[in-house]
Z-matrix of the N, CA and C atoms (Angstrom, degrees):
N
C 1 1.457
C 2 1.519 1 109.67
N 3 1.237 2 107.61 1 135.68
C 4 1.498 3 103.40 2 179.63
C 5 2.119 4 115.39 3 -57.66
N 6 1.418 5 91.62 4 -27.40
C 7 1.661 6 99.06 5 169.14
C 8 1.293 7 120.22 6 -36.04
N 9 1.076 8 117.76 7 0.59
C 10 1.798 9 134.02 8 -154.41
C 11 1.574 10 101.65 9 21.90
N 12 1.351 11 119.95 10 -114.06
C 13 1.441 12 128.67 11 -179.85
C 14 1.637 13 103.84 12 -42.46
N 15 1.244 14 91.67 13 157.92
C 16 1.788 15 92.87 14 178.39
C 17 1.518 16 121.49 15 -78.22
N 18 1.586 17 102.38 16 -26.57
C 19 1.679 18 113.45 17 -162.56
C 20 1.626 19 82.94 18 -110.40
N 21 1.385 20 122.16 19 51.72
C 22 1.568 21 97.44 20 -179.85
C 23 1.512 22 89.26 21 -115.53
N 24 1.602 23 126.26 22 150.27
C 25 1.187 24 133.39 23 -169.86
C 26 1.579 25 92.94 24 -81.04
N 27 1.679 26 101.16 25 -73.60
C 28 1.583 27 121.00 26 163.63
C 29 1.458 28 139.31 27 -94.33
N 30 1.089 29 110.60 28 134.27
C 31 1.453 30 112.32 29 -165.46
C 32 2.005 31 103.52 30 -117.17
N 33 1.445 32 103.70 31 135.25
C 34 1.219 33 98.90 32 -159.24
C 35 1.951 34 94.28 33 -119.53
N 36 0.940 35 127.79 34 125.71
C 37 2.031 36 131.14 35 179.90
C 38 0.973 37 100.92 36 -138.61
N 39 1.244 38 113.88 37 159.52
C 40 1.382 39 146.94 38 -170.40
C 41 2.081 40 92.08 39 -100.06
N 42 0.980 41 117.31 40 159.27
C 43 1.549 42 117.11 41 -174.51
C 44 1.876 43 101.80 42 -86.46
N 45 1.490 44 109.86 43 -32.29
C 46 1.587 45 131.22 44 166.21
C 47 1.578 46 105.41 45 -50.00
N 48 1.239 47 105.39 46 -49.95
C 49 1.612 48 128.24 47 178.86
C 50 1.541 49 97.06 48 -49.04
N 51 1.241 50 115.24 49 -94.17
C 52 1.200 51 132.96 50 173.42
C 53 1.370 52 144.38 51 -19.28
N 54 1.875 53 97.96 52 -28.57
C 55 0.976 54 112.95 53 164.03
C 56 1.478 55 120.85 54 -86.93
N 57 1.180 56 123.22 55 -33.07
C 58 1.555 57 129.78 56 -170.90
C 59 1.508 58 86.25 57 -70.13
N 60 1.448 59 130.19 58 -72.58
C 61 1.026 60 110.96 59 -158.07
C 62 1.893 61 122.29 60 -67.57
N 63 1.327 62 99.92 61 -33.54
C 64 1.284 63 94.90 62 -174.82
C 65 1.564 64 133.60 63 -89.69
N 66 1.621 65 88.12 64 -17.25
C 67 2.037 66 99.95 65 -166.77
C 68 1.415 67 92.73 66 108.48
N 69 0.676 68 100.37 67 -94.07
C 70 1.494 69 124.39 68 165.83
C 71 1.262 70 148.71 69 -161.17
N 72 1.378 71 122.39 70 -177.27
C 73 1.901 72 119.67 71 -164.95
C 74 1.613 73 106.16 72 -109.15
N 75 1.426 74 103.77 73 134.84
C 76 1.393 75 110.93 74 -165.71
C 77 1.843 76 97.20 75 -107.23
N 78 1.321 77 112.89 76 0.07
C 79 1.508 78 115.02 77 -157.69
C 80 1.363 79 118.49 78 62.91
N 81 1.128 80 119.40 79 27.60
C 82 1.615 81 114.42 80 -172.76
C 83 1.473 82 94.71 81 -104.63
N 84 1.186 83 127.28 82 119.53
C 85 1.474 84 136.50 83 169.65
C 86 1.133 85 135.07 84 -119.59
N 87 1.289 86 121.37 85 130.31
C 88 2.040 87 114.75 86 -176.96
C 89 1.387 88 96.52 87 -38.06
N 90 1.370 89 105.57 88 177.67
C 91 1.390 90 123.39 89 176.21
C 92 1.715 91 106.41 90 -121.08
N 93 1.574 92 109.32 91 23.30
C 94 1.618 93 122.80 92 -171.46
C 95 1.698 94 73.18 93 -111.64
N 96 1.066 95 155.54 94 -8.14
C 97 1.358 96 140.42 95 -150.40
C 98 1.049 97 122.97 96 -167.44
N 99 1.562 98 124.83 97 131.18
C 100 1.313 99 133.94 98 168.06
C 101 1.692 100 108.89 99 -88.23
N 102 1.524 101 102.13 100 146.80
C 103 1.216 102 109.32 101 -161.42
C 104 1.748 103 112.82 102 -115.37
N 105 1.611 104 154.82 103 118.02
C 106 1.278 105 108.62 104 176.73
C 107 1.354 106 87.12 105 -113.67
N 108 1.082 107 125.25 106 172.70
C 109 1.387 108 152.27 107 158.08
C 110 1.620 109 132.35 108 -96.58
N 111 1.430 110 142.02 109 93.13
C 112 1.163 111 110.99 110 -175.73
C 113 1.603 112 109.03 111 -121.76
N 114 1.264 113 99.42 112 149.32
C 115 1.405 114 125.38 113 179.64
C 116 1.498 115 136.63 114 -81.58
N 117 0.725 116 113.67 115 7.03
C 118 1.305 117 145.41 116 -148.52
C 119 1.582 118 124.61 117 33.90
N 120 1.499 119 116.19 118 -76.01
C 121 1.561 120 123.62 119 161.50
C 122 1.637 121 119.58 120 -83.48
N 123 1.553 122 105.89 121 -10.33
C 124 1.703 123 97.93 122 162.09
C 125 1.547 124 119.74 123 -113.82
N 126 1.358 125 111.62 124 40.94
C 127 1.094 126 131.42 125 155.25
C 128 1.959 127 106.79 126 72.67
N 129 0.959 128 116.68 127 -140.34
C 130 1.504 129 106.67 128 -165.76
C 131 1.605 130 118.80 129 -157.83
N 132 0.778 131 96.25 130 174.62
C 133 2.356 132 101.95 131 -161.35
C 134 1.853 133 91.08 132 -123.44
N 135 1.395 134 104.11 133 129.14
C 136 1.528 135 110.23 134 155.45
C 137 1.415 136 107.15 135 -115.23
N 138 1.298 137 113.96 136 127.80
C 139 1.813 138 118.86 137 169.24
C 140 1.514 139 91.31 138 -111.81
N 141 1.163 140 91.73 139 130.97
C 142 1.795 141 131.05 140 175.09
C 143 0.794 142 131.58 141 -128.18
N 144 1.456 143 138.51 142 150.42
C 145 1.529 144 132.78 143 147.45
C 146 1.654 145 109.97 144 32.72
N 147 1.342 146 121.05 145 27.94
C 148 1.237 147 144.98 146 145.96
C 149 1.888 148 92.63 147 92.44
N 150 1.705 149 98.27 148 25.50
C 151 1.913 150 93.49 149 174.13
C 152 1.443 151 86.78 150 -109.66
N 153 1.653 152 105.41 151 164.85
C 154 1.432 153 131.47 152 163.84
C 155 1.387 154 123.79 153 -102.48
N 156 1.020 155 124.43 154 93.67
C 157 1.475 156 117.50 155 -151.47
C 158 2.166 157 99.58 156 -107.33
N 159 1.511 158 120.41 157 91.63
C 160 1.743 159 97.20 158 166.32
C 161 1.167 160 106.66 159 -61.35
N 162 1.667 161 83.55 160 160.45
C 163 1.601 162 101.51 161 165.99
C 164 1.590 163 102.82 162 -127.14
N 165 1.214 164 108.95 163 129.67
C 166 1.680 165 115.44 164 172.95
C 167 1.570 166 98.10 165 -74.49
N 168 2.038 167 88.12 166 136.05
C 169 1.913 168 88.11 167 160.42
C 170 1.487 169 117.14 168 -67.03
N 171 1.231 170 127.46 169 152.59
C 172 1.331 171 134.92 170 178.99
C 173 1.959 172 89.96 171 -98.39
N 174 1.628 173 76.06 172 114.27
C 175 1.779 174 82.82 173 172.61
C 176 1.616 175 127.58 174 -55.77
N 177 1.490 176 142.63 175 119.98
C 178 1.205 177 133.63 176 -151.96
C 179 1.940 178 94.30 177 -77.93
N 180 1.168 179 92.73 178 -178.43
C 181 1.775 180 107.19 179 179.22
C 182 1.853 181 92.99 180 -84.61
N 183 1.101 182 129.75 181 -24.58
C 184 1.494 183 152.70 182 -115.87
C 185 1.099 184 129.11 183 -172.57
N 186 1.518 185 148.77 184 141.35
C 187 1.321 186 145.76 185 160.04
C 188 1.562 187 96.20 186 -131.92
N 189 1.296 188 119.08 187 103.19
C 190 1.312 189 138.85 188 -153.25
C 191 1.783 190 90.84 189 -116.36
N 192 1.405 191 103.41 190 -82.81
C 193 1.550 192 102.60 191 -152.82
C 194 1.752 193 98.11 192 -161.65
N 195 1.672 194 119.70 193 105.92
C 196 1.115 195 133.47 194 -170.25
C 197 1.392 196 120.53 195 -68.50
N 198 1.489 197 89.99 196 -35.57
C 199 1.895 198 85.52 197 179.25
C 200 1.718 199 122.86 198 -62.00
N 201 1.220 200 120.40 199 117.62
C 202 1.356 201 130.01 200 173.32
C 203 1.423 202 101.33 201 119.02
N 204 1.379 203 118.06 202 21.18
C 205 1.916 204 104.11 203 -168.68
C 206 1.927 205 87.05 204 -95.85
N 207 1.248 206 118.88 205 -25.17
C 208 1.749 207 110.63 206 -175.16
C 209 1.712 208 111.81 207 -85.54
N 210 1.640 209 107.01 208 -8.74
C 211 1.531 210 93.11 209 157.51
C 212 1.756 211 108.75 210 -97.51
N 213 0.977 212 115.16 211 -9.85
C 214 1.717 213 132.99 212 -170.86
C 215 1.468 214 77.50 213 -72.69
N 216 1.306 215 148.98 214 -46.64
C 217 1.224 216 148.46 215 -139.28
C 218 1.226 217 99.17 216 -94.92
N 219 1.167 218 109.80 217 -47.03
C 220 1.803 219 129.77 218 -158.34
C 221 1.776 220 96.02 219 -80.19
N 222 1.152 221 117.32 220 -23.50
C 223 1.287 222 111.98 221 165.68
C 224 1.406 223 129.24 222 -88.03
N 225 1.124 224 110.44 223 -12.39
C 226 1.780 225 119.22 224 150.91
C 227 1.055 226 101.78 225 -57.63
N 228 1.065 227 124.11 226 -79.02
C 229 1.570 228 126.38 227 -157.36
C 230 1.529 229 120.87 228 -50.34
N 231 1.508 230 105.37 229 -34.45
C 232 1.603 231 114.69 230 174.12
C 233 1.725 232 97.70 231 -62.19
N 234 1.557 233 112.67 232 -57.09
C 235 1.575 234 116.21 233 -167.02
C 236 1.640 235 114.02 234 -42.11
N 237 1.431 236 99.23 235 -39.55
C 238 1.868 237 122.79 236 170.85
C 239 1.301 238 121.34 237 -43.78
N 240 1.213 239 103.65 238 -81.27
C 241 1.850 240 143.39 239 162.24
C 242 1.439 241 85.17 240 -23.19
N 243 1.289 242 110.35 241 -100.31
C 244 1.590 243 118.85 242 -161.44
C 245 1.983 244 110.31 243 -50.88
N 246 0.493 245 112.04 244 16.05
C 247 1.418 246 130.64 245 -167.29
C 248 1.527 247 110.92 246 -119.29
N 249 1.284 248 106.11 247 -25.38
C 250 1.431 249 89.41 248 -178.52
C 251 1.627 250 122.21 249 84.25
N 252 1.646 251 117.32 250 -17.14
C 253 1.276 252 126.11 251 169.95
C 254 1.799 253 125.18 252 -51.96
N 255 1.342 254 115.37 253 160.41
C 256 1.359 255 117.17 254 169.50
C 257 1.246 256 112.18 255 -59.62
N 258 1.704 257 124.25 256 169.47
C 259 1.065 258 118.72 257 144.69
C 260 1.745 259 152.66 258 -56.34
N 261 1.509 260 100.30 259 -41.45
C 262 1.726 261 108.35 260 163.37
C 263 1.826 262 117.62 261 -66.20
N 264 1.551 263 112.76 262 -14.08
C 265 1.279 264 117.64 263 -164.05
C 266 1.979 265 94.83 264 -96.89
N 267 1.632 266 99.67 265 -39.18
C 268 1.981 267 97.76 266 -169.16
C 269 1.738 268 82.16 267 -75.64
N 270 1.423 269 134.90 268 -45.70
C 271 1.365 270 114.47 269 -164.74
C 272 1.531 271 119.13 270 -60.02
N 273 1.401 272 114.46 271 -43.09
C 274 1.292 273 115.90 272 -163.72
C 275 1.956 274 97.66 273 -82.05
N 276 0.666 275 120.09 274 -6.74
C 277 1.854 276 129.89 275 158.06
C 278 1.430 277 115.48 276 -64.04
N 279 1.442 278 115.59 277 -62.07
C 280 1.666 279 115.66 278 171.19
C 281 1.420 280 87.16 279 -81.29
N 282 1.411 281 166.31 280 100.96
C 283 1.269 282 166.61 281 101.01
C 284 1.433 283 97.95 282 -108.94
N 285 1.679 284 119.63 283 -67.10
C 286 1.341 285 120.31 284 146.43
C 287 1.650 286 126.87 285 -6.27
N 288 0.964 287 109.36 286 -89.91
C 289 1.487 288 127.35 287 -173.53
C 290 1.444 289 112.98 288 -54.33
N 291 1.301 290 123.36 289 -37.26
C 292 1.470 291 133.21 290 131.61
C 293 1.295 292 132.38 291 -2.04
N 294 1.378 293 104.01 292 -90.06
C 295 1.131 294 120.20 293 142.14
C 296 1.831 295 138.01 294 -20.05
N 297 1.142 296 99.24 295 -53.81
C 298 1.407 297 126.91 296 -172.01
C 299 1.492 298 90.08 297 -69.43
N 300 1.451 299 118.59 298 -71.89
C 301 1.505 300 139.06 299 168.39
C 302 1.863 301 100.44 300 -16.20
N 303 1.246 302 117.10 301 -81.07
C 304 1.957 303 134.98 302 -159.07
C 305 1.347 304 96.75 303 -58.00
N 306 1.680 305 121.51 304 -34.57
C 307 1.350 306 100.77 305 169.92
C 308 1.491 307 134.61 306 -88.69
N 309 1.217 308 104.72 307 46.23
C 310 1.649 309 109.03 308 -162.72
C 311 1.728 310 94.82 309 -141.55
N 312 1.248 311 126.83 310 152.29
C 313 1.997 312 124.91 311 172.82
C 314 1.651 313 68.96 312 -98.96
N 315 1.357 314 89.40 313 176.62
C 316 1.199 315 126.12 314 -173.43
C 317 1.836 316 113.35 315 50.31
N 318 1.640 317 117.53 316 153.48
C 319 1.490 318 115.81 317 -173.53
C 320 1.396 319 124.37 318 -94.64
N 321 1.522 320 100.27 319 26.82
C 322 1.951 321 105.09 320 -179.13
C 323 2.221 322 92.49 321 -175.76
N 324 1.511 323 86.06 322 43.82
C 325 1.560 324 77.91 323 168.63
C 326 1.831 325 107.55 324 -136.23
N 327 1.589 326 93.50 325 43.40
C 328 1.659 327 99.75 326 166.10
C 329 1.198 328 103.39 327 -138.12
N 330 1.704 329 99.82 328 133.08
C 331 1.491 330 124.69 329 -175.98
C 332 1.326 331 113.86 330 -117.03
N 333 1.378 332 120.29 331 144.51
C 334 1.287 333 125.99 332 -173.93
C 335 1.968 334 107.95 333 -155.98
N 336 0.772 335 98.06 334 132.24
C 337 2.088 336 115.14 335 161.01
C 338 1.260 337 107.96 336 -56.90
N 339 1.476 338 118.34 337 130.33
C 340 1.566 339 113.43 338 159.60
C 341 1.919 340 126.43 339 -34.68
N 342 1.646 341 83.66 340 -25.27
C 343 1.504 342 107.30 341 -150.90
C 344 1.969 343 88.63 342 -73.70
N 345 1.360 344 95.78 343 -69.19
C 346 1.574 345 132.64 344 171.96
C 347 2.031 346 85.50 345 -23.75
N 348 1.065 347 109.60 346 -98.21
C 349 1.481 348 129.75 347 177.47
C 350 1.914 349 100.70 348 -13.18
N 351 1.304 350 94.42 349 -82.68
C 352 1.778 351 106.33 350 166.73
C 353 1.427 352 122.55 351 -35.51
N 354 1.464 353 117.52 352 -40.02
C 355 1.716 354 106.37 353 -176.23
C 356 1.961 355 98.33 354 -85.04
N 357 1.410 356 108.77 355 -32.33
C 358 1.497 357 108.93 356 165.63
C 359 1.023 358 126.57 357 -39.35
N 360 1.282 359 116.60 358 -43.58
C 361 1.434 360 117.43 359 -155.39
C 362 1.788 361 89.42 360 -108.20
N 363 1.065 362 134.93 361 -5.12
C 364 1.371 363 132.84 362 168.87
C 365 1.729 364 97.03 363 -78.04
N 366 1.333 365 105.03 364 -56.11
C 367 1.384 366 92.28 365 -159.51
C 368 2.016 367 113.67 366 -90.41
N 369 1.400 368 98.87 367 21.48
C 370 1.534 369 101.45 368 154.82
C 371 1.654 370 108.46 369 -115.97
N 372 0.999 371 105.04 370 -37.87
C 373 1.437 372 109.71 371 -178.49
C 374 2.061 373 124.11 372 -75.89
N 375 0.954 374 96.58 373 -45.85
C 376 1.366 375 107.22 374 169.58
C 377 1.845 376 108.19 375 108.84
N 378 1.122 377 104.37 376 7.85
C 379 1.528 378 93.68 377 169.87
C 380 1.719 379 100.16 378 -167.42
N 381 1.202 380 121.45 379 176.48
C 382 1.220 381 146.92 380 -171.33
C 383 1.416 382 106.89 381 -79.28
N 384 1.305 383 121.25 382 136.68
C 385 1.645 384 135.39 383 146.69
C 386 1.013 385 120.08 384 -73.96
């Protein structure tokens, strides 16, 4: 099942992922589970609560150094999640941070302000988290 684990609320793959194991993804998802999908440079699919929500990549300043941008990602989504946020609003945050992530060498040498993060994501997105 794409659900991966059984007790998993959300399940997070790479579309590369997805394919090895599955053949491929039809978007058909339990309704025990949220699903995301990411794409890498064409950004990424959340299936939910039986919606399909894309997410556009947020173009970097930079293409620096890739390794660490899918936990860079995975930490949006926690910031979301725990937050209490929607889905199109926690995805396009780790899409963000992503972003933020590819323009930096090394995989934990980009820093940012909540604040910093917040006027970003206003002024690609068009409104506030």
């Amino acid at each position: 099942t794409i659900c991966g684990v059984a007790a998993s609320a959300v399940t997070v793959v790479s579309d590369t992922q997805v394919t090895a194991t599955t053949g491929a993804f039809n978007g058909s998802v339990p309704s025990t589970c949220d699903v995301i999908v990411t794409k890498g440079a064409q950004g990424s699919v959340v299936y939910a609560n039986g919606n399909v929500y894309d997410i556009p990549v947020v173009p970097p300043e930079r293409i620096s150094y890739p390794t660490g941008c899918g936990d860079a990602y995975r930490a949006g989504l926690i910031y979301g999640i725990t937050r209490g946020l929607d889905w199109p609003t926690t995805a396009r945050i780790a899409s963000l941070i992503g972003a933020i992530k590819i323009a930096h060498h090394g995989t934990q040498n980009h820093r940012f302000t909540l604040e910093e993060l917040s006027n970003r994501f206003e002024s690609t997105f068009g409104y506030r988290f």
